[in-house]
C-alpha positions as CSV (number, residue, x, y, z in Angstrom):
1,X,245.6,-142.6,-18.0
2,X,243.2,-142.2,-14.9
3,X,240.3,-143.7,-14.6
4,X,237.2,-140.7,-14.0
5,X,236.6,-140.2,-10.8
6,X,232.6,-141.0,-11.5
7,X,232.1,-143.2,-8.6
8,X,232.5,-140.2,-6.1
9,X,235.7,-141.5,-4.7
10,X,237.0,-139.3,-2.0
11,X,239.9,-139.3,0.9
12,X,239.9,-137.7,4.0
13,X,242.8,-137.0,5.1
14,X,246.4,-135.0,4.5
15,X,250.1,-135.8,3.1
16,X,251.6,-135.5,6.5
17,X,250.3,-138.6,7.6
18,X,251.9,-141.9,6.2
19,X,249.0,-143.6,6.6
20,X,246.8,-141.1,4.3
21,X,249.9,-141.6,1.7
22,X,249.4,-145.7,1.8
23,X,246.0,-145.1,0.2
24,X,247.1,-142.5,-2.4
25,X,249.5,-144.5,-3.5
26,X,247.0,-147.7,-3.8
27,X,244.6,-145.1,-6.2
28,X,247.9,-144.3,-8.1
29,X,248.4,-147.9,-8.8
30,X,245.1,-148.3,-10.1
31,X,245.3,-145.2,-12.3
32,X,242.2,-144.2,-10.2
33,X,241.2,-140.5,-9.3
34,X,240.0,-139.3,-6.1
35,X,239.5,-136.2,-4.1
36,X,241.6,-135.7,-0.9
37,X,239.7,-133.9,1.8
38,X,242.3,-132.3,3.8
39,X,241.2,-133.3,7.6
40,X,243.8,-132.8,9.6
41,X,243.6,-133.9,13.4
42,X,243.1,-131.0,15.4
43,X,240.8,-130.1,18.2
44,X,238.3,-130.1,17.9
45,X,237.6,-132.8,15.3
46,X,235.9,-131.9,12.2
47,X,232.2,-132.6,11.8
48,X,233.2,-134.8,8.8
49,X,235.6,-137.1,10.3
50,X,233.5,-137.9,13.3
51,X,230.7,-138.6,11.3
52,X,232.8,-140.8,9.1
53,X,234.9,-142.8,11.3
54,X,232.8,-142.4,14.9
55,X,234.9,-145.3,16.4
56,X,238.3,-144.0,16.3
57,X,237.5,-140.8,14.6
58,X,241.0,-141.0,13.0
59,X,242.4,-140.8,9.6
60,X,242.5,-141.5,6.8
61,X,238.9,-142.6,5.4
62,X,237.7,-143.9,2.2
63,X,234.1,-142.2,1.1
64,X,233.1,-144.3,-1.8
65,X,229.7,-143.7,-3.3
66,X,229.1,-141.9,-0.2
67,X,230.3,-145.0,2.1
68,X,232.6,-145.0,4.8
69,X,235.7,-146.9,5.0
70,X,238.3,-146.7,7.6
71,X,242.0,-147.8,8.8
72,X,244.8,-147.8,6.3
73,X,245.4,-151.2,5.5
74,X,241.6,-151.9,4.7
75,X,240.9,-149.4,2.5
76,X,244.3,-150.4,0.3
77,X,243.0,-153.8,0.1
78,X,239.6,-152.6,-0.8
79,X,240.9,-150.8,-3.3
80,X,242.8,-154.1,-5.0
81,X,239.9,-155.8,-4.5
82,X,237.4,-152.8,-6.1
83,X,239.7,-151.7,-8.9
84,X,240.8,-155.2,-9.6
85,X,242.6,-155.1,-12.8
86,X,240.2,-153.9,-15.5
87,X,241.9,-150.9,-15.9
88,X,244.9,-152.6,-17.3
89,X,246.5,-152.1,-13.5
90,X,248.6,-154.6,-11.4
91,X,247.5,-156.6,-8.2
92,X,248.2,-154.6,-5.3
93,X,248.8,-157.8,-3.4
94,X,250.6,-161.1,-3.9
95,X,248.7,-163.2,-6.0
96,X,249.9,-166.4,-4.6
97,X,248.1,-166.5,-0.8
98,X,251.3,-167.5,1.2
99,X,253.1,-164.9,-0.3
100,X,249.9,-162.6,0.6
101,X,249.4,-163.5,4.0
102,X,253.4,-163.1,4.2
103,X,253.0,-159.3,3.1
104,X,250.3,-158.8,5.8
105,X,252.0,-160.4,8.3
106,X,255.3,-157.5,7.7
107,X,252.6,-154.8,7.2
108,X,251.2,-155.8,10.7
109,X,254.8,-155.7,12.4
110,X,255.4,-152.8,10.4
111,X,252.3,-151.0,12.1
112,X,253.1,-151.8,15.6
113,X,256.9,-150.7,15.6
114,X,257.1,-148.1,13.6
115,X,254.4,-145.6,14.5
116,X,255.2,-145.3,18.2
117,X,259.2,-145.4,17.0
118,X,258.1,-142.2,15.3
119,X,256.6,-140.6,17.9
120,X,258.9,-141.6,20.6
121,X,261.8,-140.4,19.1
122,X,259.8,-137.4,17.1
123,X,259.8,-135.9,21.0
124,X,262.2,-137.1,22.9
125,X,265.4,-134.7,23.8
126,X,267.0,-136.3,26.1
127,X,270.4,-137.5,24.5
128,X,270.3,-141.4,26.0
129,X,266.5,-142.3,25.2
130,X,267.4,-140.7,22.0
131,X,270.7,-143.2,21.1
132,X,268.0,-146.4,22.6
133,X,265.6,-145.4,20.7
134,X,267.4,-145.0,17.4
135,X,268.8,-148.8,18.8
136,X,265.4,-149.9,18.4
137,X,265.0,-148.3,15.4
138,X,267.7,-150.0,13.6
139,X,266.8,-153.1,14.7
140,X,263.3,-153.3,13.4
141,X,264.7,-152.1,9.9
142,X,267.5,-154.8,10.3
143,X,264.3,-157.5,10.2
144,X,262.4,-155.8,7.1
145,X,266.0,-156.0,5.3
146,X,265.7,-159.6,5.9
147,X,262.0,-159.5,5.0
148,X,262.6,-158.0,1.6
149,X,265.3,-160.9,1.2
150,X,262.4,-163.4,1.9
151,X,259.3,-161.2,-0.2
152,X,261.6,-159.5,-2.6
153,X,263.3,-162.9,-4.2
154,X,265.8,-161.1,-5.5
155,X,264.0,-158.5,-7.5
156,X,263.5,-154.5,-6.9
157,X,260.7,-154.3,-4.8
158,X,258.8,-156.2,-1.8
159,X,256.1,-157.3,-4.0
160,X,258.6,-158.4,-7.1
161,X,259.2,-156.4,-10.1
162,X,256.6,-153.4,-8.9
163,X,255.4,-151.7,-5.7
164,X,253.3,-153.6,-4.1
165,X,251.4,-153.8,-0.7
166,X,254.5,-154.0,1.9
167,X,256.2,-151.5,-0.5
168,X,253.3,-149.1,0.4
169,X,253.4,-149.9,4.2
170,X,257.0,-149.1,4.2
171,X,257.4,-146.7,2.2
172,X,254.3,-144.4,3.4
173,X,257.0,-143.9,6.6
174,X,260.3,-143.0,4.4
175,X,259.0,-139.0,5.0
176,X,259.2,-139.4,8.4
177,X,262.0,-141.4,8.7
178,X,264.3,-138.8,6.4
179,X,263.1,-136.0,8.8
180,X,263.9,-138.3,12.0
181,X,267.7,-138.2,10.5
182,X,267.6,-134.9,10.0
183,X,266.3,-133.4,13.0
184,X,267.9,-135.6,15.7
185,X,271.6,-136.0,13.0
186,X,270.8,-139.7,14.0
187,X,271.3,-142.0,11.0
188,X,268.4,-144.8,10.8
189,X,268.6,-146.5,7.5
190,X,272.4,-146.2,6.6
191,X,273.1,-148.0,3.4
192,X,276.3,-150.0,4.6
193,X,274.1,-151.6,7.4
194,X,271.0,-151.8,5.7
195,X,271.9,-151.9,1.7
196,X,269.0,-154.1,0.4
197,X,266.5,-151.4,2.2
198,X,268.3,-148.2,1.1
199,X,268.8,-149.4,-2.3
200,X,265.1,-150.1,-2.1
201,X,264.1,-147.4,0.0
202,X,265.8,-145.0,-3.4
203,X,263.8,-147.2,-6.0
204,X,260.6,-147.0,-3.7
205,X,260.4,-142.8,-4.0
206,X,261.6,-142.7,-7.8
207,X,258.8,-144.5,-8.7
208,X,255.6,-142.8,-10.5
209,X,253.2,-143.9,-8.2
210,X,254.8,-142.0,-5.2
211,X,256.9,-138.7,-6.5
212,X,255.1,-135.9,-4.7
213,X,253.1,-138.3,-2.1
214,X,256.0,-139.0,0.2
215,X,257.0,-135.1,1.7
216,X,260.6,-134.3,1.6
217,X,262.6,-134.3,5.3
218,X,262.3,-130.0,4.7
219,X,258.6,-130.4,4.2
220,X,258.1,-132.4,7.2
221,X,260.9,-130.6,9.4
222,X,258.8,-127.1,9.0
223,X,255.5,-128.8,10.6
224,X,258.1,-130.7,13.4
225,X,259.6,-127.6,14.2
226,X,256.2,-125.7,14.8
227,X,254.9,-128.3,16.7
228,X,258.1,-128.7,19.0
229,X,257.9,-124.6,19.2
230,X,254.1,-124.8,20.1
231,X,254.5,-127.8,22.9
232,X,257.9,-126.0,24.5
233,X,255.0,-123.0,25.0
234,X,252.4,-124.8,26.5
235,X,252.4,-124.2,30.2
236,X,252.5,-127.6,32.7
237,X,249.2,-127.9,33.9
């Protein structure tokens, strides 16, 4: 059962954006409710977000008790550390701290490769940057198969027997990485290559915690297709 949402818990944010997900998924852990904002990034920015997150002026944002928290990875390990475990809910993160600084130290890579690997190949038509970008792909999700090796010991998830905080970093990108296969018929996490990550990567969106957080490759193709159709429009300046 939730835990009441009494202590004005809300997200800004929306369920495009893996980053917003990470942090659902965190409350959904700790049975906690919370009110999603939907801010979406669009100029001009809205009067809330600015005011919230003035330094990057990004999402998501955790307002708790009316305070400001922002980036991703902070606000899920506030939210371990603030809803530690007296609602009957697991430790988001490792409890042993090599095993934790372990997890970060994934998350990180998994921030700085995987965003712009998005993007890149989100846009990109021409036929060659697409086949060395999917190259690159591939080979960043070839380490994070050997990384759940290392963090997984064996067992179903990064973080053991349950999802825990590289689960989350991961998995928050599994939308967009369904709708990267689909859109460009490029295949990024093929089971024979990868099996340890799409045998994962099946267990990951089954679970609980993350049906109906994690938009379907049809979900996310409609808003790629618009966005493709609206940039094809825009005159060269």
């Amino acid at each position: 059962m939730a835990r009441a949402a009494a202590e004005d818990v809300k997200v800004l944010g929306h369920l495009l954006s893996p980053f917003v997900i990470r942090v659902l998924i965190a409350f959904r852990l700790k049975r906690v409710e919370y009110e999603l904002v939907d801010v979406r990034l669009a100029e001009p920015k809205s009067e809330i977000l600015v005011k919230s997150n003035p330094v990057y002026k990004m999402i998501p944002v955790l307002l708790h008790r009316g305070k400001p928290i922002c980036e991703s990875a902070v606000i899920v390990q506030y939210i371990d550390e603030e809803w530690s475990d007296d609602g009957g809910s697991s430790s988001i993160l490792p409890a042993d701290p090599f095993d934790r600084a372990i997890a970060r130290f994934w998350a990180v890579y998994i921030d700085d490769k995987l965003p712009y690997l998005i993007r890149a190949l989100r846009w990109e038509k021409e036929a060659a940057k697409v086949t060395e970008l999917v190259g690159q792909f591939r080979q960043v999700l070839g380490r994070l198969e050997q990384a759940f090796t290392e963090c997984g010991k064996g067992k179903g998830f990064f973080g053991g027997d349950a999802v825990g905080y590289l689960d989350i970093a991961l998995g928050s990108c599994l939308g967009w990485i369904m709708t990267l296969e689909k859109g460009k018929s490029v295949k990024l996490l093929d089971a024979e290559e990868l099996p340890l990550l799409a045998g994962w990567a099946e267990r990951f969106l089954a679970e609980e915690s993350v049906k109906g957080l994690v938009p379907d490759a049809d979900e996310h193709l409609k808003i790629y297709e618009v966005a493709t159709a609206r940039t094809s429009a825009t005159p060269a300046a």
